[in-house]
Steps between C-alpha positions, in 0.01 A plus 500: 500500500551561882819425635514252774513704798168731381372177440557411854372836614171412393429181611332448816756338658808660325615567859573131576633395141747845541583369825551117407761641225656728718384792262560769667379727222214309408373531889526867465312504190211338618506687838509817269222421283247257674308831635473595156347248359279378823735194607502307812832376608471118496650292798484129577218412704518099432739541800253564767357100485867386419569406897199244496505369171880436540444374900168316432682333167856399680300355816248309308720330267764404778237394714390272262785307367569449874195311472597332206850461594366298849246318348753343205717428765211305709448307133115611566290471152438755291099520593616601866750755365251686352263496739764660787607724313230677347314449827815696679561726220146682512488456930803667471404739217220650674670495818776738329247736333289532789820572682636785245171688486442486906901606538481755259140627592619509881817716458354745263230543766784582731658744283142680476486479873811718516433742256204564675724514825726768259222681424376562826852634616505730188182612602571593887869576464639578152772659640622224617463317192660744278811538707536082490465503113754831490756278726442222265640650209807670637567172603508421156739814378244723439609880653284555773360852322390249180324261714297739702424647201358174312301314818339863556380514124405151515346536874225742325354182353401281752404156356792522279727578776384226751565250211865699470560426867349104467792513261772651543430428947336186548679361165104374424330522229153605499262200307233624272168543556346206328825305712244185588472451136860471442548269766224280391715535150811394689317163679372414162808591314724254739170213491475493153933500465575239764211299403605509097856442557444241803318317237818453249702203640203322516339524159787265385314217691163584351628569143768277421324132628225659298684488177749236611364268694820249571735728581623453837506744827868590499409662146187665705725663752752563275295781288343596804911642597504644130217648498561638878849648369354652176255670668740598773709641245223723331369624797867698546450594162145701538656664804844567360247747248430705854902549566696736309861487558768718383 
């Protein structure tokens, strides 16, 4: 039987489970062997819609036990509770994702915009550029013989270089190329989150007249605060599995 850390070696992401337990020798196992045996070094890429989802979800459910909250302190009834908020919640909703994918589609358009301004220095005066990136890392504690020595190795590849200097320069970094679909992802991501969890505090009025039809109001906006703090709650959970403290 494999012990655990050759175990961990060829999993694909033994490089995150060695790293979650500390493993030092487990991570060098894996690294060792994973070009051996053809294996991709897994990282966590649930991350990338985590500002959203966690945005779109603390926004939405706020928002709408404000709406709750003001309209059980107006005593309005429980048909025109609904109807403002889950009116506001989707206004809102859309509002938000149209928002995020517009935002995010309009700055990684900007980023492009000065790569391609990079790119045309590079192209008329690499010199220039070289001796930035060279200044850049001494900066850093590099000797000044290393760094001339990296940026001019790197310098022979252009596109990869001009990314380098996006980088490490302009501390940008370059979107993808299919970058419009990912901020489409992003708008939909924080719709879809702040229109979900917007929708919490007030299921309570739908569900619970529904089932129990002479309980009162107070009992109404009561679970619509429990349910606001459990979800609260679990939302730091799902992001406390992004944060690694030691």
């Amino acid at each position: 039987m494999a012990s655990t850390d050759e175990a961990t070696a060829l999993v694909p992401d033994g490089a995150r489970k060695a790293y979650d337990g500390l493993d030092t020798e487990a991570s060098k196992n894996f690294h060792d062997t994973r070009h051996a045996v053809q294996s991709t070094e897994m990282h966590q890429t649930e991350g990338g819609f985590l500002k959203p989802l966690i945005f779109g979800g603390l926004d939405g459910i706020l928002t709408s036990f404000a709406i709750v909250a003001g309209a059980a302190g107006g005593s309005m009834p429980v048909p025109v509770v609904l109807v403002l908020g889950f009116s506001n919640i989707f206004a809102d909703a859309l509002a938000m994702g149209v928002g995020e994918f517009l935002s995010s589609k309009a700055e990684n358009e900007w980023i492009l915009s000065e790569r391609r301004r990079e790119n045309w220095e590079m192209e008329n005066y690499p010199e220039g550029e070289i001796k930035e990136m060279i200044d850049i890392y001494v900066d850093r504690g590099m000797k000044h013989e290393d760094a001339k020595l990296v940026i001019e190795t790197m310098a022979k590849y252009k596109d990869f270089f001009v990314d380098i200097m996006m980088t490490e320069e302009l501390n940008l970094q370059v979107p993808e190329e299919d970058h419009k679909t990912e901020s489409m992802k992003e708008g939909v991501v924080m719709f879809c989150s702040f229109a979900s969890f917007g929708s919490l505090p007030l299921l309570g009025y739908v569900l619970i007249p529904l089932a129990f039809p002479n309980l009162g109001e107070e009992i109404l906006f009561t679970t619509a605060c429990v349910v606001t703090g459990m979800v609260l709650f679990l939302m730091g959970c799902v992001k406390s599995n992004f944060r690694y403290e030691f």
